[in-house]
N, C-alpha and C positions, 0 to 999 in steps of 0.2 A: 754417270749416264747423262746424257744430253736430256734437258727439259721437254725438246720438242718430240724426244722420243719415251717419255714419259709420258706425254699429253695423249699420242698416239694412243699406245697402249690403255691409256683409261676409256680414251673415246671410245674402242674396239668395242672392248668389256660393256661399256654403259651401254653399247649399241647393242650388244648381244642381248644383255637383260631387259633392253627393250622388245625386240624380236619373241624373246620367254614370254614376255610380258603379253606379246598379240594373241601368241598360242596356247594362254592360259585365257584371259577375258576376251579375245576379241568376238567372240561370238554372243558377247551382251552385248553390244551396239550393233547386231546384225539387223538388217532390214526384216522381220519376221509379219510385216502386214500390207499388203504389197497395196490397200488403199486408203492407206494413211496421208495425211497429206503433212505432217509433221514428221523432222528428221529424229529420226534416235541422237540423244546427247551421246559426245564424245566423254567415256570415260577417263578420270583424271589419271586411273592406271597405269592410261596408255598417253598419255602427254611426254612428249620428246622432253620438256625441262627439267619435270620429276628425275629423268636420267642424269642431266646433264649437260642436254644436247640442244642444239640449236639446226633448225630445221636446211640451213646451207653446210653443215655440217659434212666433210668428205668421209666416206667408211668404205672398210672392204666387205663384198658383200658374200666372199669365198669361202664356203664353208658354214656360213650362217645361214643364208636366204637360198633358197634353190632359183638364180635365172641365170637371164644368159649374161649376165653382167659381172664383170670383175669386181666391180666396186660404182659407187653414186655417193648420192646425196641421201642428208636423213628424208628428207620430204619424197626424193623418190621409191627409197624403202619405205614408206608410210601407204605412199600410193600401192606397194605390191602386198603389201601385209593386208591392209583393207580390201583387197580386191579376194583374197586367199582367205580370208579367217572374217569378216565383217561384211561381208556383200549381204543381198536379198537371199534369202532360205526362204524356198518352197517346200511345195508337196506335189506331187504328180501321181493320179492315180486313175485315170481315163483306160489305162489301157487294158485294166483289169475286167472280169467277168461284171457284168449290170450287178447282177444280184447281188455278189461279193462285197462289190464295190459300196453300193448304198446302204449297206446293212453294217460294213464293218469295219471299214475304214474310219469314215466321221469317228468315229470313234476311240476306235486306234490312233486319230491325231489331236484331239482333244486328251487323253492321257499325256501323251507325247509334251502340250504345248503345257498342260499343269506342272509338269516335270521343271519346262523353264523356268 
C-alpha cells in the first residue's frame, strides 16, 4: 500500500479520536460563569498534537462531525467541536412561576453545579 495512503488512514483515525475526545471532556473547558473575566484553560485532552495532528491538517469530516462540510481542516473542526460541546452553558429560568422560581430553582442549580 502506498505511504501516502497510509498516512491518510491514520490521520482519519487520530481525527476521529479526537472528535471522542471533545464528546467525552469538552464540556470541562465550557464557559460555565458568564462574568468571569478569565478564559477556561484548554484541556491537554483535547490538543490536536496529543493526536497526532497539526492544526493545517486536511480531514474528512463525513461521517464524523455532523455539518455541511465534506471535509476541512483540523483548526476548523476545533472551531465546530468548541462551538458544539465547549461554548457558554447557562441557565434560563425567568419564565417560570415567581414563586417557583425563587424558592427552587437556585437551588436545583446549585446541586446541578456541585455535580461539576
Amino acid at each position: 500500500m502506498p505511504k501516502e495512503y497510509l498516512d491518510e488512514r491514520a490521520r482519519q483515525s487520530n481525527f476521529y479520536r479526537l472528535v471522542n475526545a471533545y464528546r467525552i471532556h469538552g464540556h470541562k473547558q465550557a464557559v460555565i460563569n458568564p462574568i468571569s473575566i478569565s478564559k477556561p484553560q484548554l484541556l491537554s485532552e483535547l490538543q490536536p498534537k496529543n493526536f497526532g495532528l497539526n492544526l493545517l491538517d486536511k480531514v474528512r469530516f463525513r461521517g464524523i462531525l455532523f455539518t455541511q462540510q465534506d471535509e476541512g481542516t483540523i483548526e476548523e473542526a476545533i472551531q465546530f467541536l468548541h462551538a458544539t460541546y465547549s461554548s457558554a452553558v447557562g441557565t434560563e429560568f425567568n419564565y417560570l412561576e415567581v414563586i417557583y422560581k425563587f424558592s427552587k430553582i437556585p437551588q436545583l442549580y446549585t446541586k446541578i453545579y456541585e455535580l461539576i
